[in-house]
N, C-alpha and C positions, 0 to 999 in steps of 0.2 A: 199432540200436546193438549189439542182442547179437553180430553178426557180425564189430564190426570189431575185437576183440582178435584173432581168426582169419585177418582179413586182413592185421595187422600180423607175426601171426606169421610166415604166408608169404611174407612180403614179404623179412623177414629169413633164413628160410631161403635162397630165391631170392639173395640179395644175397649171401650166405657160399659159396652154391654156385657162385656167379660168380667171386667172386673171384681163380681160378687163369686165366680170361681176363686178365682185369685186369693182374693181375701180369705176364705174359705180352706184354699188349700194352704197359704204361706203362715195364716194366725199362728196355728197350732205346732207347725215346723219352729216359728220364730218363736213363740212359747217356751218352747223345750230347750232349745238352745240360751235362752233367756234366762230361764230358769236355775240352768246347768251352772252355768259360771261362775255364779258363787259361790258351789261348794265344792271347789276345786276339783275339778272333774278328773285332772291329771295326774293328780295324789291319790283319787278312788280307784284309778284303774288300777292299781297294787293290790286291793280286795281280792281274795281268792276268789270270792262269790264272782268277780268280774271276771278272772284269769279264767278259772275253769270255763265258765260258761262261752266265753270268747274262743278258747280253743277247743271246745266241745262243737261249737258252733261251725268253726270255720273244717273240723275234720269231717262232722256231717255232711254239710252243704256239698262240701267236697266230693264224698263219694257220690251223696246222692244226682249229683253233677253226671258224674260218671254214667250212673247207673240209667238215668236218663238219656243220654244220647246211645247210649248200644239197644235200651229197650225202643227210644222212638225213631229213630234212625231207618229202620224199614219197615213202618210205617209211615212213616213222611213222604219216604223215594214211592212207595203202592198208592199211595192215595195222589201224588204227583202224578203220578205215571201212567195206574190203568183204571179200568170201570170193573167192576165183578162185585156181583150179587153180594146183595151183605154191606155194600159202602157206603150207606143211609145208615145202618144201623153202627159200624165202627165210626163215623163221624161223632153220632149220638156222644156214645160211650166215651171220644175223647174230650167231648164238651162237659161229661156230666161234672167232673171234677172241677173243672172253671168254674161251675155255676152253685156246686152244692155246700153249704156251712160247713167247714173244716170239722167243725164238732160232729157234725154226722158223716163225713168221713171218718173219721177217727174209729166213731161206733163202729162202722162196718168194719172197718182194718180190725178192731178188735173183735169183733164178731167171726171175720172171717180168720185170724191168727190168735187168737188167745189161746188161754189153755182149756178153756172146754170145748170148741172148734174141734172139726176135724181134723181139718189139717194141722191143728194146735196142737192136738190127743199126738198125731205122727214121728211131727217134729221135735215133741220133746221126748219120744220114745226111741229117736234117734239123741238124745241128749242136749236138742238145742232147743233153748227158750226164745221167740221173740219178744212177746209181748212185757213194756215195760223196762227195757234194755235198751243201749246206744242203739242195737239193730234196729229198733221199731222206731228212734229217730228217724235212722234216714230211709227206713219202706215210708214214713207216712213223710218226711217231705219229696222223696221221690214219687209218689203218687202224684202229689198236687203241683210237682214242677215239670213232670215228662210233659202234659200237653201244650206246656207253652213254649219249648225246643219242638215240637212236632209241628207247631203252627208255622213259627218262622222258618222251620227246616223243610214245611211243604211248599211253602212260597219260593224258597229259593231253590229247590229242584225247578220249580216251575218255570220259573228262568231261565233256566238254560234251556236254550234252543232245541228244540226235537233235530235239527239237522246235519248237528254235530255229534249226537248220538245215533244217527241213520247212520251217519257219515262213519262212524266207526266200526258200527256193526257191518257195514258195506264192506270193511275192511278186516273180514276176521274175526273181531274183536268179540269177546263173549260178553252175557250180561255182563258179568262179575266186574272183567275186567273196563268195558265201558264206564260202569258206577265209578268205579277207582280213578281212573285215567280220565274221563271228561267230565259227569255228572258232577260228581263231589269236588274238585278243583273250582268248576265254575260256582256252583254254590256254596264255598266256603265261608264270603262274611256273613250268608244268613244265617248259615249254623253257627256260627260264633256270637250273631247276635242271638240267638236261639238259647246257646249255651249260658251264655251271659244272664239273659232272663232269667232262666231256669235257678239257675245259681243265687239270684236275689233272689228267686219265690222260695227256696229252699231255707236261704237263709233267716227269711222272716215267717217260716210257719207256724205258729201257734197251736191251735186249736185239734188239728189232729193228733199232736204231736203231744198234746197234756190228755189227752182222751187213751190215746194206745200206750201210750209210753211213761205217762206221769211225769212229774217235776223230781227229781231224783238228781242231787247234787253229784255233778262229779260223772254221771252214767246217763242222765237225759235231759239235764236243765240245759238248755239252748240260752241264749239271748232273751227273747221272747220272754223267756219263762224265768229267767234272772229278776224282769223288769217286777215280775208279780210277785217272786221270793220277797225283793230288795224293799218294794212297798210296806210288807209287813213290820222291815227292820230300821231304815232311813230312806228318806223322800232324795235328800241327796244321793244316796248311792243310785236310787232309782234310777234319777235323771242323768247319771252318769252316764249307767247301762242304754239309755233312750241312745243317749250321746253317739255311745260309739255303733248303736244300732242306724241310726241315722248317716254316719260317717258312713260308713259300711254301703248301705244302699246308696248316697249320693257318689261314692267312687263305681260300683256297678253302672248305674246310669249314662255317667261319665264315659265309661270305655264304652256303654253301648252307643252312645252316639260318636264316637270316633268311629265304630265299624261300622255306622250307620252312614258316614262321612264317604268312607271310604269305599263304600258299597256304590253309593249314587254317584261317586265321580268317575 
C-alpha cells in the first residue's frame, strides 16, 4: 500500500504530460465534426458525389481487403516460421511501403502499370487497362494495406506455440494441413485484427491512389478524393464527406479493439 500514493502520482504526471498529444490529436477530429453539423450532414449524404464515392470506397477497400490476406498470408506464416537467406531483405521490402509517401508510391505503380510500362504495353495488348480505372484503386490501396495484415498476421503465427505444431506433425499431419488445422485457428484474432487494419488503410488511401488512378467520378473517386472534389464545390459537402470518412475509420477501430479484447482474454 505504501507504494501506491507513488504510483498515483505518476500516473498523473504521465497523463499531464500527455496532454499536448491529446490536444493535438482530438482539435482537429473535434473540428470536423464541429464543423459538420450545421450543414446538415444527413441531407448531404443524398449527394451522388457522396453515394458514389461511399460505395466506390467501400467496393474497393473491400476487395483490396481481400487481396491482401491471400498475397500476405504466406508471407506472414515464412517469416513466423523459418530463417532463409533473403529475410533481411523481404523484411526491407515489406517495410518500404509503411514508410514511403503515398505519392511516390503511386509514381512507381504508375511507372511500373501504366501504359508506357512494360508490363502496361502487355497488358493492354491483352485488352486490359490498369492504369486510371477502379482496378488501379484497389492495386494501389492493396499495396499500402498488405503490410499491415502481414505485421499482425506475423505476430500471431508467432503465438502459437511451436509444440502444437510438433505435435501435429508428430502425428501425420502435413505442412498444409498443420497451417489449416492448428496454425491458423490459433492465430485467428490476429489476422482479423490484421484484416481489420488493412481495411481502414485501404479505406483511407489517398495519395497513391490520385497518382495511379486519378480522381474520376463514379470509376476512381474514393472518399479521400470526394473530400478534395467537394472543396472545389461546397465546404459543407466537404465536411460531410470528412463525416462519414471519420465514421467509417472510428467503427474500424472499434471492432479492432474488440478483437484486441478478445485476443488478450
Amino acid at each position: 500500500m505504501k507504494g501506491f500514493p507513488a504510483r498515483s502520482e505518476g500516473r498523473w504526471l504521465w497523463m499531464t504530460l500527455s496532454a499536448g498529444f491529446v490536444l493535438l490529436a482530438a482539435l482537429p477530429l473535434g473540428a470536423l465534426v464541429w464543423g459538420a453539423l450545421p450543414g446538415q450532414p444527413l441531407r448531404l449524404l443524398a449527394d451522388p458525389l457522396v453515394r458514389e464515392a461511399l460505395r466506390l470506397s467501400l467496393v474497393t477497400s473491400a476487395a483490396a481487403t481481400v487481396l491482401a490476406v491471400l498475397l500476405g498470408l504466406p508471407v506472414a506464416y515464412l517469416l513466423a516460421r523459418y530463417t532463409f537467406r533473403g529475410r533481411a531483405a523481404l523484411e526491407v521490402l515489406l517495410d518500404l511501403p509503411l514508410t514511403l509517401p503515398p505519392v511516390v508510391a503511386g509514381l512507381g505503380l504508375l511507372l511500373a502499370f501504366g501504359r508506357m510500362s512494360l508490363l502496361g504495353q502487355w497488358l493492354e495488348g491483352m485488352g486490359l487497362r490498369l492504369a486510371f480505372s477502379t482496378a488501379a484503386v484497389v492495386l494501389a490501396q492493396t499495396f499500402l494495406a498488405t503490410p499491415l495484415f502481414i505485421r499482425a498476421a506475423k505476430a500471431g503465427f508467432q503465438a502459437v506455440p511451436r509444440e502444437l505444431e510438433e505435435a501435429a506433425h508428430g502425428l501425420g499431419r502435413g505442412p498444409w494441413a498443420v497451417f489449416w488445422r492448428v496454425s491458423l485457428p490459433f492465430a485467428r484474432p490476429a489476422l482479423v485484427a490484421g484484416l481489420v487494419l488493412a481495411w481502414a488503410r485501404a479505406l483511407g488511401e489517398f495519395g497513391a491512389t490520385l497518382m495511379f488512378a486519378g480522381n474520376l467520378p463514379g470509376v476512381t473517386q474514393t472518399l479521400p478524393l470526394a473530400v478534395l472534389s467537394a472543396l472545389d464545390q461546397n465546404l459543407s459537402l466537404a465536411l460531410a464527406v470528412g463525416l462519414v470518412s471519420l465514421t467509417l475509420a472510428g467503427l474500424a477501430l472499434g471492432l479492432l479493439r474488440v478483437v484486441e479484447g478478445r485476443w488478450k482474454a
